[in-house]
N, C-alpha and C positions, 0 to 999 in steps of 0.2 A: 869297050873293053879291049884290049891289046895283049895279045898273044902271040907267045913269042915261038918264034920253027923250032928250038929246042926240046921245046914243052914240050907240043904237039908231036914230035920225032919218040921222045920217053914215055908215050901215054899210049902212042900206036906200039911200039915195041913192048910194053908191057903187055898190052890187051892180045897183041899176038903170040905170048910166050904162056897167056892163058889157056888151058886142054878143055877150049871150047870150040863151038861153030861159029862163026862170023854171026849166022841168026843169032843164036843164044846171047852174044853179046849185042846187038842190035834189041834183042827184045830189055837186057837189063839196062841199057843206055836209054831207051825207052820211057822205062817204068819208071829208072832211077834219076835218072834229071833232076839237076836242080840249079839256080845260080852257080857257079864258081865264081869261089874268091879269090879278088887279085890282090899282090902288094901284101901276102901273107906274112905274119912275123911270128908268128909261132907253127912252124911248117909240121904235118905229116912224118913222123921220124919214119923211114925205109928200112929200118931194123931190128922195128919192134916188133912180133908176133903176136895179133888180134885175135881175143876170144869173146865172140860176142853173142849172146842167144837171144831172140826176139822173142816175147811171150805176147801171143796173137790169140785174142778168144773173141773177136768182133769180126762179123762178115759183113758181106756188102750189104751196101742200103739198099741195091737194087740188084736181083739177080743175075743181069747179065754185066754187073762191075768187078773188078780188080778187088781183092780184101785190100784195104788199105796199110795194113801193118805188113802187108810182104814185100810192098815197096819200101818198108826201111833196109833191108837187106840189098836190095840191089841198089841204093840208093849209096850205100856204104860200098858195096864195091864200083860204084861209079865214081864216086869221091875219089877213092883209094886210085883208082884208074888213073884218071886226072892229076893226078898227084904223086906219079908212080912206087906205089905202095906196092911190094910183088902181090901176084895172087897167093900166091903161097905163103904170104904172111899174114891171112884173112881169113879165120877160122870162124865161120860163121854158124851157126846153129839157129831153127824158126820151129818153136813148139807152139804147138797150134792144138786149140779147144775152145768150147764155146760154139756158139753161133759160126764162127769161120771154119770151124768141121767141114762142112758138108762143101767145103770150094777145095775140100782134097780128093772132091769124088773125081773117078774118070768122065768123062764130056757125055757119053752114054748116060750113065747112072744120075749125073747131075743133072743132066735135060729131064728125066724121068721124074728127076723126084724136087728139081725147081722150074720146070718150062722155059729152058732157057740154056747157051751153051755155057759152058764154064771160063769164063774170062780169065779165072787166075792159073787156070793148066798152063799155058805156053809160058809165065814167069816161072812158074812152080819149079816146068823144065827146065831153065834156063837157069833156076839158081842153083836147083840140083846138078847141074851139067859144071857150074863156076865151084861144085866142092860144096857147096850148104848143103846143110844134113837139115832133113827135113821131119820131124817127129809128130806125131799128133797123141792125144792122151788115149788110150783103152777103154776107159771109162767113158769119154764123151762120144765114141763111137759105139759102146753098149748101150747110154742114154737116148743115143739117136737113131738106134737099130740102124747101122751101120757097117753092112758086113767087107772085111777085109777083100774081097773079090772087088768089090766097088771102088775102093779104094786106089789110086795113083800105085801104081808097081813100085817105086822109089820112096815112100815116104814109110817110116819107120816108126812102129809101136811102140811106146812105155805103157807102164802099167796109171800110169799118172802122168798128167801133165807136170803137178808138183816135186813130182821123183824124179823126171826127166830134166825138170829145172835145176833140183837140187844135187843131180847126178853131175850137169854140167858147171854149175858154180864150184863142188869140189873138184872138179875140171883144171880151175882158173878161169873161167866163162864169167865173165859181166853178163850179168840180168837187164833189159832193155824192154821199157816197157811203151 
């Protein structure tokens, strides 16, 4: 693969004009990996503003993993990165229910109540830190006696996942599932 100093000069300059921590972006370069495409002919437009919500109700297979749907999130702003999309034009949204509940607990709460630390807090952080708005349903946290103390300081209640969804698509939010 060939990569050209240009690129690489607008991909650093982007990621540093992100109001993040070097960490935060090391852990979503991390998560979000993936190929890059070369020789692109239908490029990234730089001017379009992204609204994207991921609808996450699967947790890990194994306690101490990554929920798998939160790396879609970072994996779009690492795309976006590479391709110098501003951050600022990456309106990302991750509503989370279901089974992936309980990987919004704090590393405390989550040890306690899966034997194990919480793998997806340090993304969680780091996508909250890149501007994703992080929601979880009401209801799946009543289902799962899950008290808001438990809960990650940053990630924010609807009444429903479905209201939360359907608050964001009259948004302009693509649904992503």
């Amino acid at each position: 693969m060939t990569v050209r100093t240009p690129v690489i000069l607008m991909v650093l300059s982007a990621m540093s004009a992100a109001p993040m921590t070097a960490q935060g972006n090391d852990v979503i370069r991390k998560e979000g990996a993936s190929p890059l495409a070369t020789s692109v002919t239908y490029p990234a437009p730089k001017d379009v503003v992204f609204r994207i919500a991921y609808a996450v109700n699967t947790g890990p297979e194994k306690p101490d993993e990554v929920v798998a749907g939160f790396r879609s999130a970072a994996n779009f702003l690492y795309v976006g990165d590479a391709n110098a999309v501003p951050r600022s034009n990456m309106k990302l949204a991750v509503v989370v229910w279901g089974t992936a509940t309980h990987s919004l607990l704090s590393n405390d709460a989550y040890k306690a109540a899966k034997g194990a630390d919480n793998a997806s807090a340090a993304l969680l952080q780091a996508l909250h830190s890149a501007g994703v708005e992080i929601i979880v349903c009401g209801e799946a946290l009543i289902n799962r006696k899950i008290d808001r103390k438990d809960v990650l300081p940053f990630v924010k209640i609807a009444p429903t996942a479905s209201m939360a969804l359907a608050t964001l698509h009259a948004q302009g939010y693509a649904i992503f599932r």
